[in-house]
TIGU-924627 format. One record per atom (N, C-alpha, C, O, CB): residue in three letters; atom name; x, y, z negated. Coordinates in steps of 0.05 Angstrom, whole numbers, plus 32768, in hexadecimal, padded with zeros to 4 digits. Atoms other than C-alpha are relative to their C-alpha. Glycine has a CB too. Layout:
{rec "ALA","CA",{X,Y,Z}}
...
//
This chain:
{rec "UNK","N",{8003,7FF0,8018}}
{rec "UNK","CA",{8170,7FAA,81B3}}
{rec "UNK","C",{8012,801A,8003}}
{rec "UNK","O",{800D,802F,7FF9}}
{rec "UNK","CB",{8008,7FF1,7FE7}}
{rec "UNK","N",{7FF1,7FE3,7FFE}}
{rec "UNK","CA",{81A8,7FDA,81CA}}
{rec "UNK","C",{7FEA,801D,800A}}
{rec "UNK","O",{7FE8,8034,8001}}
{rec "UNK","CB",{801A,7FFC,801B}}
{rec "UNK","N",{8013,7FE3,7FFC}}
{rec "UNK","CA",{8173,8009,81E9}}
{rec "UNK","C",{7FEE,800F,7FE9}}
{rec "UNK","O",{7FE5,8026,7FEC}}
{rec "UNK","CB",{7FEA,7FF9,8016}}
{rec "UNK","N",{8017,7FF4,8015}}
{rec "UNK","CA",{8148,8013,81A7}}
{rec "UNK","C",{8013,8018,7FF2}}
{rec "UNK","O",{802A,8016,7FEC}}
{rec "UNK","CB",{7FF3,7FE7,7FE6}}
{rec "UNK","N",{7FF2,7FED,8008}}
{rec "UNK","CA",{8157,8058,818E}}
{rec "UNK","C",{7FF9,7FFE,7FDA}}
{rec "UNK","O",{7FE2,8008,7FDB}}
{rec "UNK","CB",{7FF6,801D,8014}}
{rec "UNK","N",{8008,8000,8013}}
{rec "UNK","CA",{814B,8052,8140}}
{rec "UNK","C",{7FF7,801B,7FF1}}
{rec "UNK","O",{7FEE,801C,7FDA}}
{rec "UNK","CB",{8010,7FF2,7FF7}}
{rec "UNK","N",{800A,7FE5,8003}}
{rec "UNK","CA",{813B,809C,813C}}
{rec "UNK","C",{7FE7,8007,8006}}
{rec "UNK","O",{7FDA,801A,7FFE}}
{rec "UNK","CB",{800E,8010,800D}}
{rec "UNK","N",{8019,7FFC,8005}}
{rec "UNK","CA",{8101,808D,8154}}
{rec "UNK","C",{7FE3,7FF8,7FF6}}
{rec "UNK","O",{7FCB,7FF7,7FFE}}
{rec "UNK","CB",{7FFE,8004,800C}}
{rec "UNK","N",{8017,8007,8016}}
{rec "UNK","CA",{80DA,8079,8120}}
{rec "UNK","C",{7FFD,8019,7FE3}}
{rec "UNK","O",{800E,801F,7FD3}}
{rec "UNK","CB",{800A,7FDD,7FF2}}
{rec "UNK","N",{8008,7FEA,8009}}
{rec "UNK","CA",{80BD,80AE,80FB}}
{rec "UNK","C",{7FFF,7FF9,7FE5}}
{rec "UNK","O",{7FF0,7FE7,7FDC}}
{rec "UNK","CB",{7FEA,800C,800B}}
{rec "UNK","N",{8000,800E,801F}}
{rec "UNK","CA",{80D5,80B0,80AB}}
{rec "UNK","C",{7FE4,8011,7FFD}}
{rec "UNK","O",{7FDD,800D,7FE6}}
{rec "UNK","CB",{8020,8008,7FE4}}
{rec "UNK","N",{8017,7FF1,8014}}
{rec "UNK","CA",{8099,80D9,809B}}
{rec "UNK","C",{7FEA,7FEF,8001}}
{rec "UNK","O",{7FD6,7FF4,7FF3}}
{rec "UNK","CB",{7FF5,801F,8008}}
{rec "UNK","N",{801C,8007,7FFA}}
{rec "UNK","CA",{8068,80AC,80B4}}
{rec "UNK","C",{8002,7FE0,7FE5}}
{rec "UNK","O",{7FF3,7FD8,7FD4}}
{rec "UNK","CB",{7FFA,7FF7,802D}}
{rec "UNK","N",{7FF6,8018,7FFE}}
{rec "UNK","CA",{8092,806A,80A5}}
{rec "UNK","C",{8000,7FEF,7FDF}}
{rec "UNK","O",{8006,7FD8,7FD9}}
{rec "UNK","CB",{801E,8006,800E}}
{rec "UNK","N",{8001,8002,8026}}
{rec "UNK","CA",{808B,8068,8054}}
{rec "UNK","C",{7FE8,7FEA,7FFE}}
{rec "UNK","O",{7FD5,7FEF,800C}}
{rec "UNK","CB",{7FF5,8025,7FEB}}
{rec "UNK","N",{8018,800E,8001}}
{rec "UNK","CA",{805B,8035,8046}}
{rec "UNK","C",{7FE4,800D,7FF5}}
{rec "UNK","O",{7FCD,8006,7FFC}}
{rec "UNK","CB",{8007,7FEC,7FF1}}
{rec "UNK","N",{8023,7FEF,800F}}
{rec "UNK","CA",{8021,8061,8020}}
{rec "UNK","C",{7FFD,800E,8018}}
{rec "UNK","O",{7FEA,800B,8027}}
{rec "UNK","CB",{8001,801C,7FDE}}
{rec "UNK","N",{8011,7FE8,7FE0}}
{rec "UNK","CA",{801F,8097,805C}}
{rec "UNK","C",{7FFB,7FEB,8011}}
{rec "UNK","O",{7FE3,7FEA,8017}}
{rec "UNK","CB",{8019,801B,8018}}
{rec "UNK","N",{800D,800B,7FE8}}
{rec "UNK","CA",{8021,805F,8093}}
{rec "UNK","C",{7FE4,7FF6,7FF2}}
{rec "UNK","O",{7FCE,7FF8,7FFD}}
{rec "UNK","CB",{8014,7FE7,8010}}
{rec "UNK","N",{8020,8004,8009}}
{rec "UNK","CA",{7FE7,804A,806B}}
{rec "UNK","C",{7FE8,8015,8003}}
{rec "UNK","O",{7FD1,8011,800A}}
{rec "UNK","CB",{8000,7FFC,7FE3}}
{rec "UNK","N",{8010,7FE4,7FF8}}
{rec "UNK","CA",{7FCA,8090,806F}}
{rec "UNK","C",{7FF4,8001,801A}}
{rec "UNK","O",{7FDE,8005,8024}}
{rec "UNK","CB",{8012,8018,7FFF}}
{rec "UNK","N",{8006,7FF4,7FD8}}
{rec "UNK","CA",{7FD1,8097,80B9}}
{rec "UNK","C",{7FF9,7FEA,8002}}
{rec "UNK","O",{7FE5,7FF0,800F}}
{rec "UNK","CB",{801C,800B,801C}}
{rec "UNK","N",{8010,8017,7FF4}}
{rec "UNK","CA",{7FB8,8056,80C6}}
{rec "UNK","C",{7FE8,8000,8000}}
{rec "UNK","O",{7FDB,7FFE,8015}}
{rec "UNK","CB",{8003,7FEB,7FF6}}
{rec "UNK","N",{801C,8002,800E}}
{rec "UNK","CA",{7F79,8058,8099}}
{rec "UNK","C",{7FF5,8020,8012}}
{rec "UNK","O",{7FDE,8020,801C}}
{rec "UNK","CB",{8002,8001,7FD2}}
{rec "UNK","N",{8007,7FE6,7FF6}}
{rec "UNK","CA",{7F73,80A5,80B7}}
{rec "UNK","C",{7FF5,7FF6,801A}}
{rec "UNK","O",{7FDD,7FF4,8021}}
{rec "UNK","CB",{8018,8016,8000}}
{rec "UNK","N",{8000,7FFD,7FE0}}
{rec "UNK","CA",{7F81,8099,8102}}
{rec "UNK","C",{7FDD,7FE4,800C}}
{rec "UNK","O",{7FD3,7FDC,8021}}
{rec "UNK","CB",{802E,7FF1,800F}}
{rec "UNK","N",{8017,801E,7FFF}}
{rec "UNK","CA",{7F44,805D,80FB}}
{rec "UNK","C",{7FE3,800E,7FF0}}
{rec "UNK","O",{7FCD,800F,7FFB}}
{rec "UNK","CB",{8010,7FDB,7FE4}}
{rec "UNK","N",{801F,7FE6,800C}}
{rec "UNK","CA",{7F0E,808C,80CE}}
{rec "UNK","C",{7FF9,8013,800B}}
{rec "UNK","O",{7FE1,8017,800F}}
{rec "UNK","CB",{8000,8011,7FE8}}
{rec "UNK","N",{8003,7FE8,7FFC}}
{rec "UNK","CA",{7F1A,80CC,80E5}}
{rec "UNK","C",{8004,801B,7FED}}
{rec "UNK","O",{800E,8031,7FEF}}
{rec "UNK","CB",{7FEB,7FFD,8007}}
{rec "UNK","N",{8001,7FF3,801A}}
{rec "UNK","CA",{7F12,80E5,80A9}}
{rec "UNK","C",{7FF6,7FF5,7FE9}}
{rec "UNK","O",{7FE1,7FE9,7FE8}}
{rec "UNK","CB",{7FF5,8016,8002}}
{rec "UNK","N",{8005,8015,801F}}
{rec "UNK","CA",{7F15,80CB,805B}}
{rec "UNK","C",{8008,8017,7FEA}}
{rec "UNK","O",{801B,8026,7FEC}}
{rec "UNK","CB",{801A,7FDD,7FFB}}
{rec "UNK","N",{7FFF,7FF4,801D}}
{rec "UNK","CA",{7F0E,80EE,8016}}
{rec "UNK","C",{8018,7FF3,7FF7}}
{rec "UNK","O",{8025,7FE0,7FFF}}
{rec "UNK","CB",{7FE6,7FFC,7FEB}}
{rec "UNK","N",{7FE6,8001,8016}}
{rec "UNK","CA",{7F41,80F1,7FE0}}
{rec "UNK","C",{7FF9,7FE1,7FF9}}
{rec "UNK","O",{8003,7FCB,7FFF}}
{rec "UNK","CB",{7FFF,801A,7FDF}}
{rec "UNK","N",{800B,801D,8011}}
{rec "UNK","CA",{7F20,80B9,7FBC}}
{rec "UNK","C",{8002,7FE5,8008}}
{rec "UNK","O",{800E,7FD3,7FFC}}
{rec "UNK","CB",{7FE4,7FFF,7FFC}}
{rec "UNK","N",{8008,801E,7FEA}}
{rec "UNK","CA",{7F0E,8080,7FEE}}
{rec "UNK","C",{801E,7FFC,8008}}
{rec "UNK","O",{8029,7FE6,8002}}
{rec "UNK","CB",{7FE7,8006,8025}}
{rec "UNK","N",{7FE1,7FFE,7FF7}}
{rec "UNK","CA",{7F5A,8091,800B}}
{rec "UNK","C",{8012,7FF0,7FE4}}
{rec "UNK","O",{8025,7FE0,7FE3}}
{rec "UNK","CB",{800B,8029,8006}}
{rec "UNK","N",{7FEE,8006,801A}}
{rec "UNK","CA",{7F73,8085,7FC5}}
{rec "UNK","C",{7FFA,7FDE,7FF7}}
{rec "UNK","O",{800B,7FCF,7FEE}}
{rec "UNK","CB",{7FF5,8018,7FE4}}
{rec "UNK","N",{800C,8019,800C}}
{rec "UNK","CA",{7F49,8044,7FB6}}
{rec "UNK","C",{800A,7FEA,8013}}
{rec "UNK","O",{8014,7FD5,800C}}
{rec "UNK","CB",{7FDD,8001,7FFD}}
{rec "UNK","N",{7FF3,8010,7FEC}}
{rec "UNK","CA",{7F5B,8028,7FFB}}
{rec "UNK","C",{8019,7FF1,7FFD}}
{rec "UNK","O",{801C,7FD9,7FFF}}
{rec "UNK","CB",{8005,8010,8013}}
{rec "UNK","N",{7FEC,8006,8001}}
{rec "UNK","CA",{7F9F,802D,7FF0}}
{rec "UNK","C",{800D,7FFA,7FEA}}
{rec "UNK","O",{8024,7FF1,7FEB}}
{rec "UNK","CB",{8008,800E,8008}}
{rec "UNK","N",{7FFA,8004,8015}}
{rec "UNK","CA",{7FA6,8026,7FAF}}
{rec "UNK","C",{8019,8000,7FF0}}
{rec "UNK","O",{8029,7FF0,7FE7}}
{rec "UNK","CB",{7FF8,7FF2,8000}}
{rec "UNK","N",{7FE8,7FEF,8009}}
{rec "UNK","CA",{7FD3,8055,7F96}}
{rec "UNK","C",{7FF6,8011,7FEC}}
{rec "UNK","O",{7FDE,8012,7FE5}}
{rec "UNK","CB",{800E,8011,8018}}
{rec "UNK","N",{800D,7FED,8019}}
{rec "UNK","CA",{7FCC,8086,7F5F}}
{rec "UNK","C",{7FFC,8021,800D}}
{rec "UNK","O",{8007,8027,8022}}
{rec "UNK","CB",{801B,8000,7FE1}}
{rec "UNK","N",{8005,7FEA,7FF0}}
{rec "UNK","CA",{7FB2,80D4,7F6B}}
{rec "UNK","C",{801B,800D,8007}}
{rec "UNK","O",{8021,8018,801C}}
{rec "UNK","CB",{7FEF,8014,7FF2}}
{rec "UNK","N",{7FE8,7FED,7FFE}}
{rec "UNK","CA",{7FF4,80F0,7F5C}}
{rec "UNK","C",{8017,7FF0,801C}}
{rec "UNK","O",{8026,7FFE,802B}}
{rec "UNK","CB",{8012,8001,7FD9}}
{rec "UNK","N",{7FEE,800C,7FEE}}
{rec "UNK","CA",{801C,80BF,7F8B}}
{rec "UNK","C",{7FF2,8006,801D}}
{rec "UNK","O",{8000,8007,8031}}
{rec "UNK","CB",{8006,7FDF,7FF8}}
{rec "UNK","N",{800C,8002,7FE2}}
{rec "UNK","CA",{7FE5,80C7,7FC7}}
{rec "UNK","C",{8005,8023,8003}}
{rec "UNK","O",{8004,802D,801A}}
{rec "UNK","CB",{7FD7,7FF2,8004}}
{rec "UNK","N",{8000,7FE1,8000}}
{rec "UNK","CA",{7FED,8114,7FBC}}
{rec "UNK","C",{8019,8006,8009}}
{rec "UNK","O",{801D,801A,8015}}
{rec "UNK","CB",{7FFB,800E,7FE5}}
{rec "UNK","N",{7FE3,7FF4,7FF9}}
{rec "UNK","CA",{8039,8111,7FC6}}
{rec "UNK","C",{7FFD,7FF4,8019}}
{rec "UNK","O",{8002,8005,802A}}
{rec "UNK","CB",{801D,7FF7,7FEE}}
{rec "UNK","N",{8002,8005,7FE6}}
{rec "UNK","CA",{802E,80E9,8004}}
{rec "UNK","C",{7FF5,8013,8017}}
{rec "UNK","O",{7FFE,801A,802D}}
{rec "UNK","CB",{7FF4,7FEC,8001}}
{rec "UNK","N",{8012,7FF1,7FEE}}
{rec "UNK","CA",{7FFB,8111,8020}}
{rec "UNK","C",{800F,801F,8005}}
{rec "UNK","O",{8007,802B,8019}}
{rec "UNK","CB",{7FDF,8003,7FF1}}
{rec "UNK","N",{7FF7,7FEC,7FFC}}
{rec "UNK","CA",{8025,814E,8019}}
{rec "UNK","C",{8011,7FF8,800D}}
{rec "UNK","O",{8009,7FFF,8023}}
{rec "UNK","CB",{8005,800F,7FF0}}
{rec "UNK","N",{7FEB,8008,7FEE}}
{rec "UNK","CA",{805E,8132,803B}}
{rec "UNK","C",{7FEC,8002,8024}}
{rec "UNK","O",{7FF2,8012,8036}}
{rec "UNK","CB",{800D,7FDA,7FF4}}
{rec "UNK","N",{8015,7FFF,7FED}}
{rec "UNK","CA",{8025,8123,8073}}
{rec "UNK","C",{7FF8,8018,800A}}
{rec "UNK","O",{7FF8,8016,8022}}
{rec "UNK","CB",{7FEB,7FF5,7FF6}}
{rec "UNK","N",{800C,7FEE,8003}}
{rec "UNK","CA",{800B,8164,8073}}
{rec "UNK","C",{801A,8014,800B}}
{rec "UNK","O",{8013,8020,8020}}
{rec "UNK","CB",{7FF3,8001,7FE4}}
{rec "UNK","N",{7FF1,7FF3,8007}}
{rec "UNK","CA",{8049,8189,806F}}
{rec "UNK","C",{8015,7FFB,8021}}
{rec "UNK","O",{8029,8007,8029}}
{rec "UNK","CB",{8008,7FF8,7FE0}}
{rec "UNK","N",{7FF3,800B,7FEA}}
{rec "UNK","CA",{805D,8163,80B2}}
{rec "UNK","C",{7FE8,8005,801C}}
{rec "UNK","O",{7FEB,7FFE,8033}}
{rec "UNK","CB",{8008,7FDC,7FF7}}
{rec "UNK","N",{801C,7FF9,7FEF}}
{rec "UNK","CA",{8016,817C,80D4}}
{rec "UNK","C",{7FF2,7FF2,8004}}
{rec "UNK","O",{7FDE,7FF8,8011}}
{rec "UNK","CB",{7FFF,8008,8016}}
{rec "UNK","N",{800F,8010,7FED}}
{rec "UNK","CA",{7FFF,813C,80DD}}
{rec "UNK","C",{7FE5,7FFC,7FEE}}
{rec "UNK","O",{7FD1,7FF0,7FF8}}
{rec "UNK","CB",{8011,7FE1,8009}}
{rec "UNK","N",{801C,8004,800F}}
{rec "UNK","CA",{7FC6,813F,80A1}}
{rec "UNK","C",{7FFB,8017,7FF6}}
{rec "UNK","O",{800C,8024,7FEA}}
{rec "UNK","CB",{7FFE,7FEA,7FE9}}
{rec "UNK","N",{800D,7FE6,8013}}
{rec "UNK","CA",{7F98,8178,8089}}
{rec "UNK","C",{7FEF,7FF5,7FE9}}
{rec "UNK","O",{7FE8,7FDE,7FE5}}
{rec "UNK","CB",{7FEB,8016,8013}}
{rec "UNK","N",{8011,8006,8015}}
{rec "UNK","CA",{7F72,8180,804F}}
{rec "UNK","C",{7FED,8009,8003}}
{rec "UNK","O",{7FEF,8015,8019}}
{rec "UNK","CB",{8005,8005,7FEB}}
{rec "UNK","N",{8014,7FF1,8002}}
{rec "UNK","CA",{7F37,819B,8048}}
{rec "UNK","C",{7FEC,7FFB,7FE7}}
{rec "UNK","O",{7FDC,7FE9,7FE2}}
{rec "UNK","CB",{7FF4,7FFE,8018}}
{rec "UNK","N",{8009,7FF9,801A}}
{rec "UNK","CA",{7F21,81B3,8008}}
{rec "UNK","C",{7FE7,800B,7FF7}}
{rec "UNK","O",{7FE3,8023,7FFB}}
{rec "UNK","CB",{800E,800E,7FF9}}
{rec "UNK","N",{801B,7FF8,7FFD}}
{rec "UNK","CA",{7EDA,81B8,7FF5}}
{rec "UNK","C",{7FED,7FF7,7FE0}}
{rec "UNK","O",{7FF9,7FEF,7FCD}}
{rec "UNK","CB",{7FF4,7FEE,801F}}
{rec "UNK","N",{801B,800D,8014}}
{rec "UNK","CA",{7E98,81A4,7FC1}}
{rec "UNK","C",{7FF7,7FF6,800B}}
{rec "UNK","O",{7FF5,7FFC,8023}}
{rec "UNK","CB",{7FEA,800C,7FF4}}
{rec "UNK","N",{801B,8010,7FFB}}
{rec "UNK","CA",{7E67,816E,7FC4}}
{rec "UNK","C",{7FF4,8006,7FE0}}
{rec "UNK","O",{7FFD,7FFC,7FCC}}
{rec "UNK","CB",{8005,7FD9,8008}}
{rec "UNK","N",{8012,7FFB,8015}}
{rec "UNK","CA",{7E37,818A,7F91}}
{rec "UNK","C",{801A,8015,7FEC}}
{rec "UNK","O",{8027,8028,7FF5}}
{rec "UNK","CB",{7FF1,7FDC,7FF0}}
{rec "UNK","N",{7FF5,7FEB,8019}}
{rec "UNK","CA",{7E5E,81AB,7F4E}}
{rec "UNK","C",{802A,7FE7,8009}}
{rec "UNK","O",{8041,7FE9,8001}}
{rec "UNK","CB",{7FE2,7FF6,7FCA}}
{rec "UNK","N",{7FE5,8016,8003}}
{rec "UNK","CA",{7E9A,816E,7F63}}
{rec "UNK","C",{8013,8006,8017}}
{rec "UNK","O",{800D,8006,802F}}
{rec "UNK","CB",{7FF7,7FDE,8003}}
{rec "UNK","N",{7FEF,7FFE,7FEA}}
{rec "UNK","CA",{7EDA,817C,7F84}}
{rec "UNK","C",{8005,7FEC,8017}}
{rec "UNK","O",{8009,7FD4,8013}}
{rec "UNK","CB",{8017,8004,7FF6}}
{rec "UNK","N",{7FFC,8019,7FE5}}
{rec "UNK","CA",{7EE2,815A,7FCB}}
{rec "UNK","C",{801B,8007,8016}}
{rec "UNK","O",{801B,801D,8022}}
{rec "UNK","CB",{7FDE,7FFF,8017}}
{rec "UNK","N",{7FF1,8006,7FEE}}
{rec "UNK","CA",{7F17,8151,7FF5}}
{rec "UNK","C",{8005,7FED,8013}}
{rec "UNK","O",{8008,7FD5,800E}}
{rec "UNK","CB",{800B,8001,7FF8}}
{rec "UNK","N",{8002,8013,7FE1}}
{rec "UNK","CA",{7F1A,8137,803D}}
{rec "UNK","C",{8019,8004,8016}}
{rec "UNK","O",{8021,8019,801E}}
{rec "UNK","CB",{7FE3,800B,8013}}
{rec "UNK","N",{7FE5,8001,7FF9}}
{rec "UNK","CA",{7F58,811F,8062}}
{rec "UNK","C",{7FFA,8006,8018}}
{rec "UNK","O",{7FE3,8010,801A}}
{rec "UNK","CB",{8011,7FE8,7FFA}}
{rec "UNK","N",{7FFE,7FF9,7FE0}}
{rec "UNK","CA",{7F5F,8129,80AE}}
{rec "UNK","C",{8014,7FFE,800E}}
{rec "UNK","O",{8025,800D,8006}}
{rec "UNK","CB",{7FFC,8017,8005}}
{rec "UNK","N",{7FE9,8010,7FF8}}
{rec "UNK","CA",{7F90,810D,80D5}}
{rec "UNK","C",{8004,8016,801A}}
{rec "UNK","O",{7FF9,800C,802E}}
{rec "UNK","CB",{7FF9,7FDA,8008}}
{rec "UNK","N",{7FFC,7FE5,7FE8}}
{rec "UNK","CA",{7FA0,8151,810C}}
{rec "UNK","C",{8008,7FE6,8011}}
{rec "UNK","O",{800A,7FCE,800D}}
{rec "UNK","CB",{801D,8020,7FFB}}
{rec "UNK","N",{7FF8,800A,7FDB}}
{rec "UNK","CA",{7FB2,8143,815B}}
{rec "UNK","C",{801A,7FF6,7FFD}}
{rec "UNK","O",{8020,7FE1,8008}}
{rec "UNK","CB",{8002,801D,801C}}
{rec "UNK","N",{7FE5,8001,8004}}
{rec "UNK","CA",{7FFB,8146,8144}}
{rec "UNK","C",{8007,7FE7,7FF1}}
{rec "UNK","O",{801A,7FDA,7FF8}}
{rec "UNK","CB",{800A,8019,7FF3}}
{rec "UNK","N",{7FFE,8019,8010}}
{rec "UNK","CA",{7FF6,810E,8112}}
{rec "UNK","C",{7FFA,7FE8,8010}}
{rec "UNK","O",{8008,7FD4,8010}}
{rec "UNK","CB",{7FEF,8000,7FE9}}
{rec "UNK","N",{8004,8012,7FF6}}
{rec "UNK","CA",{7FCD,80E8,813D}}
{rec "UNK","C",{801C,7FF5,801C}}
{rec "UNK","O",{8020,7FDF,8025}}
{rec "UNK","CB",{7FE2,8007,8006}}
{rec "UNK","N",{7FF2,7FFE,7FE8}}
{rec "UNK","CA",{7FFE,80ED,8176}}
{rec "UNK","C",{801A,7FF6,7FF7}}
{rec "UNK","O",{802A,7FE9,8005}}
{rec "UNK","CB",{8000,801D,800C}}
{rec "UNK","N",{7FE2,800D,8009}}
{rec "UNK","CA",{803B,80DE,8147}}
{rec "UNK","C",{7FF6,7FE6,7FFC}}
{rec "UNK","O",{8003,7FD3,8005}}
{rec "UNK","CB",{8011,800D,7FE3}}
{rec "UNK","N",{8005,801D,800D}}
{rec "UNK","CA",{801B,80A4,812B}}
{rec "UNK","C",{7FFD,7FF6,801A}}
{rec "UNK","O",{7FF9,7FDF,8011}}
{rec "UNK","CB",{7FE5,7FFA,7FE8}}
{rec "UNK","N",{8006,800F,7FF2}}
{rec "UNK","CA",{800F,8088,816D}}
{rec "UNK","C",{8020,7FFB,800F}}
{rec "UNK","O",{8029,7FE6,8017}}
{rec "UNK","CB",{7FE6,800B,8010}}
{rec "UNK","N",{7FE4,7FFD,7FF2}}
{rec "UNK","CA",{8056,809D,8189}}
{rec "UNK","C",{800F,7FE7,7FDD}}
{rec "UNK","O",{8020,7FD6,7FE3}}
{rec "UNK","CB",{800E,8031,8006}}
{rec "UNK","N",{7FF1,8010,800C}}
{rec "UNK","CA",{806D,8075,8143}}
{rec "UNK","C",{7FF7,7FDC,8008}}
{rec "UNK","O",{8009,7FCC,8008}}
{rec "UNK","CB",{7FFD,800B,7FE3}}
{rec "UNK","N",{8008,8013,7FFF}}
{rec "UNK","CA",{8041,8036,8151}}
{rec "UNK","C",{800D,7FEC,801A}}
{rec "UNK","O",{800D,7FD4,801D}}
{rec "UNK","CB",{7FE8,8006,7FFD}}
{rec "UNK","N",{7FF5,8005,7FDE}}
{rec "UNK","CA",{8063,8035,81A0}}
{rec "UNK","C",{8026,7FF4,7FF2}}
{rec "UNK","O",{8031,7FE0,7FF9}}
{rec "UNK","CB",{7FFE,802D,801C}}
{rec "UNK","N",{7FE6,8000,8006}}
{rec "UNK","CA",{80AB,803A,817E}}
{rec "UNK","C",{7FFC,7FE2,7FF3}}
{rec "UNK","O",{800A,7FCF,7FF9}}
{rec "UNK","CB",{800C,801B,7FEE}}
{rec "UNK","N",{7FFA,801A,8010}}
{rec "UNK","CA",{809A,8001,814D}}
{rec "UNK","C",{7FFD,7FEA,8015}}
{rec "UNK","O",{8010,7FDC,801A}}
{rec "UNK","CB",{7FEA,7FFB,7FE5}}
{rec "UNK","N",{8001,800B,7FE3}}
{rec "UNK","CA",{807D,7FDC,818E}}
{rec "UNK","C",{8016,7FF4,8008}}
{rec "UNK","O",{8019,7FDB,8009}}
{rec "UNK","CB",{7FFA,8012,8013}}
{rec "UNK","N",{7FED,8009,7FF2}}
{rec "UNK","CA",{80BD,7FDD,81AD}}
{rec "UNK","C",{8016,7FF8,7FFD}}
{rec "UNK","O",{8025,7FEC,800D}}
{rec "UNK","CB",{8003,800A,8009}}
{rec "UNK","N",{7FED,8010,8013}}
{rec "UNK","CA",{80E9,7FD0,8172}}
{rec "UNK","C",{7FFF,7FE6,8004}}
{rec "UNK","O",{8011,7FD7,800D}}
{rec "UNK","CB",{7FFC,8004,7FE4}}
{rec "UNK","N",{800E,801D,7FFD}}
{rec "UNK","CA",{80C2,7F94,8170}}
{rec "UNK","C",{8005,7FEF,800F}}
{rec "UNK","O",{8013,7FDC,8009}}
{rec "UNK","CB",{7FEB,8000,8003}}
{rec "UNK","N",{7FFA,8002,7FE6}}
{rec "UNK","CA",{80C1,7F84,81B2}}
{rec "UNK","C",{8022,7FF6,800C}}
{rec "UNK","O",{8029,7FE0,8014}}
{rec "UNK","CB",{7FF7,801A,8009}}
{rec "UNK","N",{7FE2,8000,8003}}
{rec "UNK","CA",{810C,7F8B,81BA}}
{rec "UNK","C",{800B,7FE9,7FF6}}
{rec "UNK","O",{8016,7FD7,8002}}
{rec "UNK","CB",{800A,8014,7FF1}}
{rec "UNK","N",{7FFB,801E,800F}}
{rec "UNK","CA",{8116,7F57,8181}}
{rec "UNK","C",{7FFA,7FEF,7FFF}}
{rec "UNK","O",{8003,7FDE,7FF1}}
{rec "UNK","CB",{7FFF,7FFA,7FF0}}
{rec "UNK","N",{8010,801C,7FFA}}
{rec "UNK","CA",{80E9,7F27,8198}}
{rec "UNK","C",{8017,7FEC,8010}}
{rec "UNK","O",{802A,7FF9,801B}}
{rec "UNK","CB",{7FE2,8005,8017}}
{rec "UNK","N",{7FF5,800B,7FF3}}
{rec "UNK","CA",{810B,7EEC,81B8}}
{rec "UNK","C",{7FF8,7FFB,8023}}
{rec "UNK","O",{7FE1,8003,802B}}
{rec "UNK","CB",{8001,7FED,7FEF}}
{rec "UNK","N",{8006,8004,7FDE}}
{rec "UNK","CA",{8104,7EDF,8205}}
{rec "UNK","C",{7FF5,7FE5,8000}}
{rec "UNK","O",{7FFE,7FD0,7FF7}}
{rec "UNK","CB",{801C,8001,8016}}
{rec "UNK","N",{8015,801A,7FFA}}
{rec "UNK","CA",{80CB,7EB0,8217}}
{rec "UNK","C",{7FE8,8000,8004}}
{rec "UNK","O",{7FDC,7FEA,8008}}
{rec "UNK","CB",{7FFD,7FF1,7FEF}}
//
């Protein structure tokens, strides 16, 4: 366990609602406001503060649009997100790993 650096686990990702984000993201591709919200089951205003945190870190865009007269929004998980979230999933890996017992 001495080798695990604990720095590298990424707080932005590491919150439970975003890793939910980037999970559900990095596995769709891409998901609306709505479905994202129902999934996770969180409220608009709480998935909105996440998603900016997300966003604000490059790893999710928005994209802001209509379906008919109705506002739509569609999440997107960028190269950068995908790439952190995979560099976070390796770190948890090896945390893991580390603390396992020998056998």
């Amino acid at each position: 366990m001495d080798n695990f650096d604990i720095g590298q686990i990424d707080d932005v990702i590491h919150g439970r609602v975003r890793l939910g984000i980037m999970a559900y993201l990095s596995s769709a591709g891409m998901a609306d406001f709505t479905a994202l919200r129902t999934h996770l089951g969180v409220t608009d205003g709480n998935l909105s503060t996440h998603l900016r945190k997300l966003e604000d870190a490059g790893y999710v865009v928005q994209d802001k649009g209509f379906a008919g007269r109705r506002p739509l929004t569609r999440l997107i998980l960028t190269d950068s997100g995908r790439a952190a979230f995979i560099a976070y999933l390796d770190a948890i890996r090896r945390l893991v790993d580390q603390g396992a017992p020998p056998g």
